[in-house]
py3Dmol code that shows the C-alpha trace and the ligand (Angstrom):
import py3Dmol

protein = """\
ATOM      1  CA  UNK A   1      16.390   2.488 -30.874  1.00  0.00           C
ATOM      2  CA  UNK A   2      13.955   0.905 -33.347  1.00  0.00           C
ATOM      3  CA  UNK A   3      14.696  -3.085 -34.577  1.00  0.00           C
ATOM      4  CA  UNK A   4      14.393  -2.456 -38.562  1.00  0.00           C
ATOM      5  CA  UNK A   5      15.586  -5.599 -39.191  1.00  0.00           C
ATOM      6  CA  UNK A   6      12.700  -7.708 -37.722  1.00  0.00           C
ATOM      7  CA  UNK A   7       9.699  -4.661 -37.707  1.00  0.00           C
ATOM      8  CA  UNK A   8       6.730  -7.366 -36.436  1.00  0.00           C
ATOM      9  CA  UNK A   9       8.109  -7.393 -33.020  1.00  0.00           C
ATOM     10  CA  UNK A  10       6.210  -5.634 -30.622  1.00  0.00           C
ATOM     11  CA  UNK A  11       6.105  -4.922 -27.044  1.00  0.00           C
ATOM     12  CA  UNK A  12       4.189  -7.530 -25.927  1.00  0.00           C
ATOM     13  CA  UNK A  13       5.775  -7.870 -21.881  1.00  0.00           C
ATOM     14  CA  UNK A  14       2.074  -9.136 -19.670  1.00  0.00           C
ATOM     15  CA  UNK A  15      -0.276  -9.186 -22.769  1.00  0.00           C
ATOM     16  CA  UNK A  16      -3.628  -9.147 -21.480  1.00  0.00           C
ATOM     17  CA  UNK A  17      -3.076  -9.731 -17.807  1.00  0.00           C
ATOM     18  CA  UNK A  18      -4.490  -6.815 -16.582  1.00  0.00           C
ATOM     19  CA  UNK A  19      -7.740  -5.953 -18.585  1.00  0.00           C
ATOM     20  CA  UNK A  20      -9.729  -7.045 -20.951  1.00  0.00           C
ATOM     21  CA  UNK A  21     -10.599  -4.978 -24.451  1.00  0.00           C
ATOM     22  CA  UNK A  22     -14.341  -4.387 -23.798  1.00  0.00           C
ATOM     23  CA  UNK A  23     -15.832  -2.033 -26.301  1.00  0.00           C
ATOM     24  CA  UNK A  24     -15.129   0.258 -29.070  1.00  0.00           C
ATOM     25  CA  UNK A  25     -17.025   2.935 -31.156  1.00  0.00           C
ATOM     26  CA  UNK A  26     -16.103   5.979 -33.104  1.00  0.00           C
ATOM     27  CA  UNK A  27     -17.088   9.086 -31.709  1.00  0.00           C
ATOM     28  CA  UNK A  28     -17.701  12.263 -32.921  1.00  0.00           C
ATOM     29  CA  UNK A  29     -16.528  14.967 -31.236  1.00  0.00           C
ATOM     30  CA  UNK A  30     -15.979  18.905 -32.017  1.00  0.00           C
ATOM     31  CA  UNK A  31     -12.756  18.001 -32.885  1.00  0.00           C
ATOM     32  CA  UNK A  32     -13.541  15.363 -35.423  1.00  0.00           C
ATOM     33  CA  UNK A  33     -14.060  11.937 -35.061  1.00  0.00           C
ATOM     34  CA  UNK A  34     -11.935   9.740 -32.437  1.00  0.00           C
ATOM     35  CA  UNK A  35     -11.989   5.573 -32.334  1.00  0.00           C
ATOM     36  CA  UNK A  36     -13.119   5.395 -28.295  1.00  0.00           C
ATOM     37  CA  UNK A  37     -11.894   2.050 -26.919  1.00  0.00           C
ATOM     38  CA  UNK A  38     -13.022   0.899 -23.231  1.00  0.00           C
ATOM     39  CA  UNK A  39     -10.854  -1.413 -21.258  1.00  0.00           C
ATOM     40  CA  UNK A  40     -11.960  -3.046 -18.462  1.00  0.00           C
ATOM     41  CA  UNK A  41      -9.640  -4.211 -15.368  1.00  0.00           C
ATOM     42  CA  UNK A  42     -10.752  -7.749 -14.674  1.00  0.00           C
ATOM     43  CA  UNK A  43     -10.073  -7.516 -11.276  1.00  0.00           C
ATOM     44  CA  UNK A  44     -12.267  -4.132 -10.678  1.00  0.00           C
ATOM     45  CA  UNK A  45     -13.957  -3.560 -13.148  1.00  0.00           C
ATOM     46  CA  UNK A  46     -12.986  -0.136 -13.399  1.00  0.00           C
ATOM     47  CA  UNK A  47     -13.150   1.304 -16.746  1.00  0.00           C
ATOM     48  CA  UNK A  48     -10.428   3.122 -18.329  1.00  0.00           C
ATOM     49  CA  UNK A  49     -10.836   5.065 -22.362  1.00  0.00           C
ATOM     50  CA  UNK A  50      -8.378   5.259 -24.921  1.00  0.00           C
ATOM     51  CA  UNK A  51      -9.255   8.168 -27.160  1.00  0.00           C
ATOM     52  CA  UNK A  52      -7.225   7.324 -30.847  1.00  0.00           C
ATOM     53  CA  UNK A  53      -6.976   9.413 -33.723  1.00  0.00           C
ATOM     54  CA  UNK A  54      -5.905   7.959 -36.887  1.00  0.00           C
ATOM     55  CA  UNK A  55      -3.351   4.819 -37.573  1.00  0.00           C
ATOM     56  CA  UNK A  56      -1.287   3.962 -34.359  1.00  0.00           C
ATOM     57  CA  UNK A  57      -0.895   0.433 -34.804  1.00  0.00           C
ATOM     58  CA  UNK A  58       2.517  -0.775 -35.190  1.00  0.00           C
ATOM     59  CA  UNK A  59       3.891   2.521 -35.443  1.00  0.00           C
ATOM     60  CA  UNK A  60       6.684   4.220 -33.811  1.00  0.00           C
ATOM     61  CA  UNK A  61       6.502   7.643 -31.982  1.00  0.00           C
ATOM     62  CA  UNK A  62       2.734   8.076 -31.671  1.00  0.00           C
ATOM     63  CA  UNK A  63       1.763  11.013 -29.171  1.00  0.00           C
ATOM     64  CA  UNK A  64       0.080   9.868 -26.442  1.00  0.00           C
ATOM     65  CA  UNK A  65      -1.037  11.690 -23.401  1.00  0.00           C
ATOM     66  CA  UNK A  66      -1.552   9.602 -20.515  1.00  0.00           C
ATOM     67  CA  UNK A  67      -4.134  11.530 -18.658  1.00  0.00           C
ATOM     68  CA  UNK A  68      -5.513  10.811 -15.002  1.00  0.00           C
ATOM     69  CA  UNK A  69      -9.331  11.582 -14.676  1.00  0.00           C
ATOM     70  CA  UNK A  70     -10.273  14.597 -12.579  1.00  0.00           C
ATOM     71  CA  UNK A  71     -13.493  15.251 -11.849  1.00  0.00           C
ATOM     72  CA  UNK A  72     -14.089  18.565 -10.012  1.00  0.00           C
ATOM     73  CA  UNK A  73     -11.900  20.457 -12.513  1.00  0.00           C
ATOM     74  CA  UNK A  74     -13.410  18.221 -16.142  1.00  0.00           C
ATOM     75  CA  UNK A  75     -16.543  18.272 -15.461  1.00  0.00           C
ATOM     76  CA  UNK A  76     -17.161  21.654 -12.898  1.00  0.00           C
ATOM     77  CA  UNK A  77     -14.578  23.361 -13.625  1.00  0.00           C
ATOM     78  CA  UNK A  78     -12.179  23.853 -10.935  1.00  0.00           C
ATOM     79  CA  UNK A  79      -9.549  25.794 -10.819  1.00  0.00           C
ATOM     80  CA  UNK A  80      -7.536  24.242  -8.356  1.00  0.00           C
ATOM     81  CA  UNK A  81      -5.681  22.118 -10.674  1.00  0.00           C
ATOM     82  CA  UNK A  82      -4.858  22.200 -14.443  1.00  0.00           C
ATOM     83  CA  UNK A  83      -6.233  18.731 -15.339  1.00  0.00           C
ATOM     84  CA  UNK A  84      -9.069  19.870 -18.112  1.00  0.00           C
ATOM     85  CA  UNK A  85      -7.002  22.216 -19.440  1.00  0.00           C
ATOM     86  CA  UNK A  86      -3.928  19.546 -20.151  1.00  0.00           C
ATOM     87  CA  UNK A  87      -6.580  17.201 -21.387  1.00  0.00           C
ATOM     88  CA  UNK A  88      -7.875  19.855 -23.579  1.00  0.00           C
ATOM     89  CA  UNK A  89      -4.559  20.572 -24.741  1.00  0.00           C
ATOM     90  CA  UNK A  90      -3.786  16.928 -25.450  1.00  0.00           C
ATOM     91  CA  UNK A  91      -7.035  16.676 -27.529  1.00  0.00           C
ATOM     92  CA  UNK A  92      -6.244  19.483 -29.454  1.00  0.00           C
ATOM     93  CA  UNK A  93      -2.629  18.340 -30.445  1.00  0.00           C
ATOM     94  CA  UNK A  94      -3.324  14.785 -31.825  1.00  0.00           C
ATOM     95  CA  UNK A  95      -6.426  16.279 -33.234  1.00  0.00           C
ATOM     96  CA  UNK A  96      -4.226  18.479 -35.418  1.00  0.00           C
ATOM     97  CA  UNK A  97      -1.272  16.430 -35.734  1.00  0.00           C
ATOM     98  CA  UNK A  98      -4.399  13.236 -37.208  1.00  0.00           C
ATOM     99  CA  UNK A  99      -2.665  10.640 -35.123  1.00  0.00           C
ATOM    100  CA  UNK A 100      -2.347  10.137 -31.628  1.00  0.00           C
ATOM    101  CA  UNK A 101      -4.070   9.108 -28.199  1.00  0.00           C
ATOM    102  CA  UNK A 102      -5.448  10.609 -24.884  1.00  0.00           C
ATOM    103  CA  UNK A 103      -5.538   7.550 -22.707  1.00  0.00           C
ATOM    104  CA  UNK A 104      -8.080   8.575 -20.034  1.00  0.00           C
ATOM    105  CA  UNK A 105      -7.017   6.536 -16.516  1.00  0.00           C
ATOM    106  CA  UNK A 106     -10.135   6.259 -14.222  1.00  0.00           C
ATOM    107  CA  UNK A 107      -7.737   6.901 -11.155  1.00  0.00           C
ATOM    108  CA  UNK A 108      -9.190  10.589  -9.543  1.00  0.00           C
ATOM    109  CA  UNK A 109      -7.324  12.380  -7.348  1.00  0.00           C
ATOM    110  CA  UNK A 110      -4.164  10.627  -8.401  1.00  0.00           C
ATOM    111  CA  UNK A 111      -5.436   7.564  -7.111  1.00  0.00           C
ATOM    112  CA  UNK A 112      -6.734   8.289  -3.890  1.00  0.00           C
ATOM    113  CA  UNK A 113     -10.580   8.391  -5.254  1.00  0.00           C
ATOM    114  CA  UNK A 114     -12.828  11.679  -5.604  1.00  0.00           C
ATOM    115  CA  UNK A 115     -14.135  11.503  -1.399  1.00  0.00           C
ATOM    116  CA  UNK A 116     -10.539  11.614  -0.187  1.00  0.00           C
ATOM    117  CA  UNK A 117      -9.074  13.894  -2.800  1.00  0.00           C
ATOM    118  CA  UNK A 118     -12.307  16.700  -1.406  1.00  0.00           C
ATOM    119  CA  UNK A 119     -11.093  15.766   2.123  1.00  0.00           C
ATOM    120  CA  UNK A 120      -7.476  16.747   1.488  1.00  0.00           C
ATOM    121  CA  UNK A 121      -9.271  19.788  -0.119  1.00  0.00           C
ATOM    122  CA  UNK A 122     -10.055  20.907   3.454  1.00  0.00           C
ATOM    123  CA  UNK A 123      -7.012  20.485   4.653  1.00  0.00           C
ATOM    124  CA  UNK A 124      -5.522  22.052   1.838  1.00  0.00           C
ATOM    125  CA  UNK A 125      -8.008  25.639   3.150  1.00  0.00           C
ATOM    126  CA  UNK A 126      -6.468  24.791   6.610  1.00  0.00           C
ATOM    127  CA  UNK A 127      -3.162  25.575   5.269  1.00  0.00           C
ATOM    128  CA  UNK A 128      -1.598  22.030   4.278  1.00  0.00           C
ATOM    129  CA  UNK A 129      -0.041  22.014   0.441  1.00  0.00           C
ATOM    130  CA  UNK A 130      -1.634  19.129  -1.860  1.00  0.00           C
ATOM    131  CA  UNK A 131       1.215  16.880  -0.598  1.00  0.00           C
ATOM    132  CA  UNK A 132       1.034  17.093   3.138  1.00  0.00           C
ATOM    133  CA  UNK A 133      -2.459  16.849   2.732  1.00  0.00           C
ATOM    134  CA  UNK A 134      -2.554  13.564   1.012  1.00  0.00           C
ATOM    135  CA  UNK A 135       0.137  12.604   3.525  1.00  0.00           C
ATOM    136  CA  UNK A 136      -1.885  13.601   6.635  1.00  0.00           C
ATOM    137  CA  UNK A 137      -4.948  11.675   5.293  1.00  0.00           C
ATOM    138  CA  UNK A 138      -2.146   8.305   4.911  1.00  0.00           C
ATOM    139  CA  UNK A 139      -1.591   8.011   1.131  1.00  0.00           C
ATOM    140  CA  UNK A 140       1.647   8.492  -0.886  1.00  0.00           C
ATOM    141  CA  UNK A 141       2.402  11.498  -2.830  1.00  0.00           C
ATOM    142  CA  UNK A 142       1.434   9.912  -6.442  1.00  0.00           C
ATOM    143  CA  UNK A 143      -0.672   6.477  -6.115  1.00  0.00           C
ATOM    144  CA  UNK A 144      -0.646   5.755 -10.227  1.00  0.00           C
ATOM    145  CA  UNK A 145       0.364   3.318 -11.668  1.00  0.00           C
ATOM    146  CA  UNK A 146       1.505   2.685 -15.691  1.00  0.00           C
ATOM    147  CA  UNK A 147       0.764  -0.686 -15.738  1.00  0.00           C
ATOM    148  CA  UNK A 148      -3.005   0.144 -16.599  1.00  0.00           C
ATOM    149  CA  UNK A 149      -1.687   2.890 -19.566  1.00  0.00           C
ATOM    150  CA  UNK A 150       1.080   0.273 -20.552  1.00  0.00           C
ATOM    151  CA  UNK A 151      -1.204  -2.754 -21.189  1.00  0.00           C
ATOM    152  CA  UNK A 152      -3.788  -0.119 -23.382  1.00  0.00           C
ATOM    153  CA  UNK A 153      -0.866   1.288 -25.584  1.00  0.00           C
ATOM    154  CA  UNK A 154       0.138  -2.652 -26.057  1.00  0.00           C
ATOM    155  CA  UNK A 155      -3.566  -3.829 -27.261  1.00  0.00           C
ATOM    156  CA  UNK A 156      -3.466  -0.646 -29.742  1.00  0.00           C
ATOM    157  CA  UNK A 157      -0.576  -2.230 -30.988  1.00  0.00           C
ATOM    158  CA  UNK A 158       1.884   1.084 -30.756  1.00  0.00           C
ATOM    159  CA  UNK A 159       5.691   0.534 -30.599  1.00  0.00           C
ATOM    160  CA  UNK A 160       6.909   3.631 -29.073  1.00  0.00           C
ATOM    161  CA  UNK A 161       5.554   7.196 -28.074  1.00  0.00           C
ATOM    162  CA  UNK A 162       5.883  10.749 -27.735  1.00  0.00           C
ATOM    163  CA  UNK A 163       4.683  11.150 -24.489  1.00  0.00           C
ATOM    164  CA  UNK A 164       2.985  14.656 -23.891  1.00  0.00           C
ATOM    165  CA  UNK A 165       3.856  15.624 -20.341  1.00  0.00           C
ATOM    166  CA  UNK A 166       5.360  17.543 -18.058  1.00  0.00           C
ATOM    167  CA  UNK A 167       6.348  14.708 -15.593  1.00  0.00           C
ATOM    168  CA  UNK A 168       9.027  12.453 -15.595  1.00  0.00           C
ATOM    169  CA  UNK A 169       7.942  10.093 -13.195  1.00  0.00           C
ATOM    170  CA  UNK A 170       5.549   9.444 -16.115  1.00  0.00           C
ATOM    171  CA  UNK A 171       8.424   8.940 -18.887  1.00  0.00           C
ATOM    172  CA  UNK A 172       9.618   6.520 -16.324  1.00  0.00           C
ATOM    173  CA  UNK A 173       6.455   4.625 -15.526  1.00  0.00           C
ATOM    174  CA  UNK A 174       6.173   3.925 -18.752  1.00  0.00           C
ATOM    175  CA  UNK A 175       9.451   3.037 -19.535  1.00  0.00           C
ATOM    176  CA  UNK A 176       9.280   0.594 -16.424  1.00  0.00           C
ATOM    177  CA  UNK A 177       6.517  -0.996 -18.130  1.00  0.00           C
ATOM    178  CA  UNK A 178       8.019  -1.638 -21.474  1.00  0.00           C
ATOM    179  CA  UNK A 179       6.694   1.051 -23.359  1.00  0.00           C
ATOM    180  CA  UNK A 180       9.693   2.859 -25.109  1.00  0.00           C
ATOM    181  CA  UNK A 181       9.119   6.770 -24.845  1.00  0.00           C
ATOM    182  CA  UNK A 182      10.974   8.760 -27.954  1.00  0.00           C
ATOM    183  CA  UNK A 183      10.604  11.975 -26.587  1.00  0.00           C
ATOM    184  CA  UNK A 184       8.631  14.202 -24.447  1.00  0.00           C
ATOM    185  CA  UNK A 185       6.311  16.644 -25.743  1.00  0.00           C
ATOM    186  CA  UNK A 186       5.827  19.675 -23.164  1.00  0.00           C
ATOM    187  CA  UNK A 187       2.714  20.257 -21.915  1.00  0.00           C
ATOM    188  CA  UNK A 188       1.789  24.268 -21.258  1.00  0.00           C
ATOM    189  CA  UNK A 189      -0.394  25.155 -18.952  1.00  0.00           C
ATOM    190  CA  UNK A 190      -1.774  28.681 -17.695  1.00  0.00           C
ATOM    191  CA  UNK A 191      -1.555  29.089 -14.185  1.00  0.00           C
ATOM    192  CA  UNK A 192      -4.654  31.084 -12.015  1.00  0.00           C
ATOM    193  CA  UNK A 193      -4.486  32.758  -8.439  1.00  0.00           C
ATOM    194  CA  UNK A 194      -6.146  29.336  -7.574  1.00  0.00           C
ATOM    195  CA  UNK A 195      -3.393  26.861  -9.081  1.00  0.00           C
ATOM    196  CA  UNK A 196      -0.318  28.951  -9.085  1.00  0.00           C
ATOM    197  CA  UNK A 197       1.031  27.448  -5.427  1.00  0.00           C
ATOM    198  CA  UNK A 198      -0.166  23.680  -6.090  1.00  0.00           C
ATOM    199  CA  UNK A 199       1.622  23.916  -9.673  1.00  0.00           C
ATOM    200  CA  UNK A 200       4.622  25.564  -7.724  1.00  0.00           C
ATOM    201  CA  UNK A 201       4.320  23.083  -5.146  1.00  0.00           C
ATOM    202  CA  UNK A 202       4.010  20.049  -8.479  1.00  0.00           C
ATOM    203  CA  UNK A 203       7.017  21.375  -9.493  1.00  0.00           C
ATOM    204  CA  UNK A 204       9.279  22.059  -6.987  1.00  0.00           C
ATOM    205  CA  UNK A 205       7.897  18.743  -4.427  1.00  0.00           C
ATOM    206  CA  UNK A 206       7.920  16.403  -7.392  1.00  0.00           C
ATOM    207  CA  UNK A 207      10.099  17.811 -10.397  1.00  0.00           C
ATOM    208  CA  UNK A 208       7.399  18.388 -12.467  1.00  0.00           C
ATOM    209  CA  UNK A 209       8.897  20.242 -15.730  1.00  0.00           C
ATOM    210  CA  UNK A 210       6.001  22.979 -15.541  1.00  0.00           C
ATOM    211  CA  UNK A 211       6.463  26.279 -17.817  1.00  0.00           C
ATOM    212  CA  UNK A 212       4.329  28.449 -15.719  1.00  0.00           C
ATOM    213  CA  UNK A 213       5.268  31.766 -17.765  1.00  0.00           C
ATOM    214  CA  UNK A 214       4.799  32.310 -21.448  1.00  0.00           C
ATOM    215  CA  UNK A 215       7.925  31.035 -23.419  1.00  0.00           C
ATOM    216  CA  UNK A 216       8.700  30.592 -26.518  1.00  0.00           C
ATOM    217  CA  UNK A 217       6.550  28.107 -28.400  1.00  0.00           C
ATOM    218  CA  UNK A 218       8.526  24.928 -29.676  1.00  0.00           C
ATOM    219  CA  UNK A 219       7.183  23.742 -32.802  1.00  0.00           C
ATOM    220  CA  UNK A 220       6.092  20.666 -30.959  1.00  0.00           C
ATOM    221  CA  UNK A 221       4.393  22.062 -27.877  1.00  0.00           C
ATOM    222  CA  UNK A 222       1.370  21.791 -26.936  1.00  0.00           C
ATOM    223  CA  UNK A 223      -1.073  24.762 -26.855  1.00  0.00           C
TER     224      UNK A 223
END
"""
ligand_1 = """\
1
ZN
Zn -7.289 18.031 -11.386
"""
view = py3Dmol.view(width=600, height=400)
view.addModel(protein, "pdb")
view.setStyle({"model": 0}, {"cartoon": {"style": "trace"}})
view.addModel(ligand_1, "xyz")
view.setStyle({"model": 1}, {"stick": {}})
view.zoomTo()
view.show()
């Protein structure tokens, strides 16, 4: 898979077309200190965070979680979803592997924005599953994009990753935008009487490779 005989080359499909490379600091965190870099798209200005730990640059298989930003269950604590545990999760692993990133995508609700995702809410305690409630309120099932996560892992200079998911509409997003994915990592995640139906419903609506009961642990997965 990898060119050995000419290892410069990297991915380099739409360099900086889409954002910019605004800021950067290292940041210490209870899990040690991460390099925070903020990319801004120049046509929003939305702001998007990669979270790196250790060397990444032109290096193959770095794990990478690309991780969509979810308000009501990161910051409150929801239990409707799984997001803040995943991202926890992710954290954790590259944390103790000393090498990877958590590329946080400013895109709530998978896209839709945090004021429709709490309007499909209601629906959702009228009866709808998170699909037909996103459908009923006009949006597609999954709105991301990898173009945004692409372009990042390109300016941090990686050449391929181990992409920690359970989704394979990710692996091929990423693929679609040049980035060559090694392998996937699994990504465990507990369920609750609040999530168990919507991770159901992730997994059998959009093939989502969830583990929702206690396997055995691969020496690779997370959590
Ligand atoms: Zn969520």
């Amino acid at each position: 898979m990898s060119d050995t005989s000419n290892p410069q080359v990297l991915p380099t499909r739409k360099p900086g077309h889409l954002l910019e490379r605004f800021s950067e600091a290292d940041l210490p965190t209870p899990r040690g200190v991460f390099h925070l870099v903020v990319f801004r798209e120049k046509k929003n200005g939305r702001e998007h965070v990669a979270m790196v730990r250790g060397d990444v640059s032109g290096l193959e298989g770095v794990p990478v979680r690309v991780h969509s930003e979810c308000l009501t269950s990161e910051v409150f604590g929801s239990l409707k979803c799984d997001c803040r545990q995943q991202l926890d999760r992710a954290l954790d692993f590259v944390s103790q592997q000393e090498r990877g990133i958590v590329l946080y995508l400013r895109q709530e609700g998978r896209g839709i924005g945090l004021g429709n995702k709490i309007k499909a809410y209601a629906l959702q305690q009228k009866g709808a599953d998170t699909y037909d409630a996103n459908r009923m309120l006009g949006f597609a099932d999954d709105l991301r994009t990898y173009d945004v996560a692409a372009e990042m892992l390109r300016a941090l200079g990686v050449r391929s990753v181990d992409l920690i998911t359970n989704n394979p509409l990710k692996i091929a997003g990423l693929v679609e935008e040049g980035i060559p994915v090694r392998r996937r990592i699994p990504s465990r995640t507990e369920h609750n009487p609040h999530n168990v139906d919507y991770l159901r419903t992730k997994r059998e609506r959009t093939g989502h490779l969830i583990e929702l009961f206690p396997e055995e642990d691969t020496e690779a997965s997370v959590g």
